[in-house]
OpenMM code with the backbone's topology and positions (N, CA, C; nanometers):
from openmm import Vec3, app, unit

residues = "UNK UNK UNK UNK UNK UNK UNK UNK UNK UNK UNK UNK UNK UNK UNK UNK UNK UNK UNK UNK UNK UNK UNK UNK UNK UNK UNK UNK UNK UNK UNK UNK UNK UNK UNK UNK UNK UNK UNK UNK UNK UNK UNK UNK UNK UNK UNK UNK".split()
positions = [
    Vec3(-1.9166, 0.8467, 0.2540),
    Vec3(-2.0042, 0.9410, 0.1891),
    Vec3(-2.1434, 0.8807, 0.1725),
    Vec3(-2.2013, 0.7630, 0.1242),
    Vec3(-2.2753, 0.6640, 0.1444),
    Vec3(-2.3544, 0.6662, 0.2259),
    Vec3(-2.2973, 0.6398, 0.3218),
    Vec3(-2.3630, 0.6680, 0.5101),
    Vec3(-2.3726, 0.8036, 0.5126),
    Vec3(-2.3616, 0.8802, 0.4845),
    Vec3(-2.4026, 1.0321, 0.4862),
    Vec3(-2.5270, 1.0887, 0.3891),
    Vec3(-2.5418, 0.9725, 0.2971),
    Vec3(-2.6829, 0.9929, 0.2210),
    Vec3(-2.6547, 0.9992, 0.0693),
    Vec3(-2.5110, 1.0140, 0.0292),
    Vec3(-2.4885, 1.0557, -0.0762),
    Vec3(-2.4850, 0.9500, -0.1844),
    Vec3(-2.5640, 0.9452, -0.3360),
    Vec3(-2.5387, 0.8355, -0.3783),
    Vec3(-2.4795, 0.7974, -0.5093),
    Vec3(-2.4225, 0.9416, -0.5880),
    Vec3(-2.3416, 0.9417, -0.6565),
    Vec3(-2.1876, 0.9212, -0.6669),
    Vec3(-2.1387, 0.8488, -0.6263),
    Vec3(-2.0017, 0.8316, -0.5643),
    Vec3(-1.9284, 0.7412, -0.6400),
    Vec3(-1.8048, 0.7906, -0.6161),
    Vec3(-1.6917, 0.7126, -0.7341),
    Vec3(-1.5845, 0.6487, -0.6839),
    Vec3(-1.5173, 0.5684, -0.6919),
    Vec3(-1.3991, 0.5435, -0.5992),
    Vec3(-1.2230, 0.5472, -0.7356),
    Vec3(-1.1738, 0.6285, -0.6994),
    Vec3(-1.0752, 0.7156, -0.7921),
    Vec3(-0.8978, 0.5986, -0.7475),
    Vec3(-0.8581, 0.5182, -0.8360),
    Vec3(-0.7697, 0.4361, -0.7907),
    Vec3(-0.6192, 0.4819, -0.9184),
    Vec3(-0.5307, 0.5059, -0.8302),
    Vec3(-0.3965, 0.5190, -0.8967),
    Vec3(-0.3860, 0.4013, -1.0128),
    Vec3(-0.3369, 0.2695, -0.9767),
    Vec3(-0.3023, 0.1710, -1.0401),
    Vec3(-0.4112, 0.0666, -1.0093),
    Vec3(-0.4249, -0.0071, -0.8965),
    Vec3(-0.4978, -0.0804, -0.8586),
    Vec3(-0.5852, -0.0857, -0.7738),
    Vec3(-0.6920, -0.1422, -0.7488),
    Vec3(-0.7849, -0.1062, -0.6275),
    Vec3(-0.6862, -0.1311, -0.4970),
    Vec3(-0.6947, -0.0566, -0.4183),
    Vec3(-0.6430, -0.0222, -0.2682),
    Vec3(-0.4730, 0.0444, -0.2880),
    Vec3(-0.4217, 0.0706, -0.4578),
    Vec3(-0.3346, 0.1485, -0.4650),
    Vec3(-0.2711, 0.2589, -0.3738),
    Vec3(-0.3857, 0.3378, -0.3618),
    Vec3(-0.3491, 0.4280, -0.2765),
    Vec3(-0.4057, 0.4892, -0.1126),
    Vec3(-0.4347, 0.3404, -0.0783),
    Vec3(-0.4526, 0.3568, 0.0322),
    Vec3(-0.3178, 0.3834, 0.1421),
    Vec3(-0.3721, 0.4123, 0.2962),
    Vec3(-0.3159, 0.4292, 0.3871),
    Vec3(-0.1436, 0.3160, 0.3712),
    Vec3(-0.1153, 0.2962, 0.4732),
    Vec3(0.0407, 0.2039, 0.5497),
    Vec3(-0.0676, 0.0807, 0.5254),
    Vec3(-0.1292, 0.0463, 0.6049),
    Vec3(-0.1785, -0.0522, 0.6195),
    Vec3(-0.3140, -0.1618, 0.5695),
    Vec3(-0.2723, -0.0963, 0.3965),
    Vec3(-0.3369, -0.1446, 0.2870),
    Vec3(-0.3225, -0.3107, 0.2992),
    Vec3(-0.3752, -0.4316, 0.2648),
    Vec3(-0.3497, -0.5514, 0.2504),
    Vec3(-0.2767, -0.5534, 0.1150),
    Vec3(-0.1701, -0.6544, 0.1442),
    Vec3(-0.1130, -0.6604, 0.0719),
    Vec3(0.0013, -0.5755, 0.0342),
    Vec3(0.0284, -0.5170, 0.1025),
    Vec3(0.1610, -0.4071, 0.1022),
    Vec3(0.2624, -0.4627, 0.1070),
    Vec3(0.3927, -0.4605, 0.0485),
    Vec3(0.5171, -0.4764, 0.0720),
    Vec3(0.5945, -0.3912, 0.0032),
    Vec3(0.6503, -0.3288, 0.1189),
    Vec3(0.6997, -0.2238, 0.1537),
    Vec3(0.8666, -0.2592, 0.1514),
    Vec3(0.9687, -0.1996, 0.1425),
    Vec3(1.0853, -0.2131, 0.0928),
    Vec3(1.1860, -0.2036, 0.2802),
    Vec3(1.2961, -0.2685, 0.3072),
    Vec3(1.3428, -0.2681, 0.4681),
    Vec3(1.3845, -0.1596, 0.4708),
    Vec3(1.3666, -0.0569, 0.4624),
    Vec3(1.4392, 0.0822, 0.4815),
    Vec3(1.4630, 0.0974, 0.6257),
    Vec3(1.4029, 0.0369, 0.7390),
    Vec3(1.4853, 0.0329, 0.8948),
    Vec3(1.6007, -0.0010, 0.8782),
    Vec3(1.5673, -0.1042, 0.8378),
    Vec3(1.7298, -0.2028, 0.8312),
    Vec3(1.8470, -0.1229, 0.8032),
    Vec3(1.9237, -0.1571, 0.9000),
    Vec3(2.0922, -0.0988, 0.8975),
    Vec3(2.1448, -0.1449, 0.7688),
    Vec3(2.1894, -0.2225, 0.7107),
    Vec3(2.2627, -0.2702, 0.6721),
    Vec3(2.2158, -0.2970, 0.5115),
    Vec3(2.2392, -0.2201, 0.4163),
    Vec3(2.1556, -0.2192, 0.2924),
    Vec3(2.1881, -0.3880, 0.2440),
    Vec3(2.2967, -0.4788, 0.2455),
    Vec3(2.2694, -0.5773, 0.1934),
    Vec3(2.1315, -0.6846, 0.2542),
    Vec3(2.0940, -0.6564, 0.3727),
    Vec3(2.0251, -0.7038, 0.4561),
    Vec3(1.8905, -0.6986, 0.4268),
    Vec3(1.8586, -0.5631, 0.3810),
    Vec3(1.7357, -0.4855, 0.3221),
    Vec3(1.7572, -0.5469, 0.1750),
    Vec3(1.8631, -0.5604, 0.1244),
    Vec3(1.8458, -0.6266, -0.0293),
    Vec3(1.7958, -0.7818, -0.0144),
    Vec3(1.8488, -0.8832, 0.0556),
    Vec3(1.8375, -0.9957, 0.0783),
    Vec3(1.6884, -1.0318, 0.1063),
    Vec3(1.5968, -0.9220, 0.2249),
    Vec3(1.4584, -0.9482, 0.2524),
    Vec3(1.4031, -0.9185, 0.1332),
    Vec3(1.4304, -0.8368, 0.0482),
    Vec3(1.3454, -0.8231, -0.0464),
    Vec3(1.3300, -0.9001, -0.1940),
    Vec3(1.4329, -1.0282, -0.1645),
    Vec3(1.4452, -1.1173, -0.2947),
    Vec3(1.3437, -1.1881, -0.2949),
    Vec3(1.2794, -1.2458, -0.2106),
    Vec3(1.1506, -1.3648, -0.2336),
    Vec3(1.0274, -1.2985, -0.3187),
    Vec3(1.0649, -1.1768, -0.2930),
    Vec3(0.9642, -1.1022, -0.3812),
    Vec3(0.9628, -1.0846, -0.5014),
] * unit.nanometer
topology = app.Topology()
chain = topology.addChain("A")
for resn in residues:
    res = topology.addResidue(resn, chain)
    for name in ("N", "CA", "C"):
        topology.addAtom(name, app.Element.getBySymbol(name[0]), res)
């Protein structure tokens, strides 16, 4: 919007800045829901 000239502008965030961005926000971790095998999908998600 910025680059379009505009200079009143706000940036509107759920929880945290980049909350609600796209898939491929930094910092995303996202839960194994591919994964076959729910203990498998439980196990990747312990280091977290």
């Amino acid at each position: 919007m910025t680059r379009l000239g505009w200079s009143d502008v706000a940036l509107v965030e759920a929880n945290e800045l980049t909350s609600g961005s796209t898939w491929h926000a930094g910092g995303l971790c996202t839960q194994s829901w591919w994964l076959s095998s729910p203990t498998t999908a439980a196990t990747s998600r312990k280091p977290f």
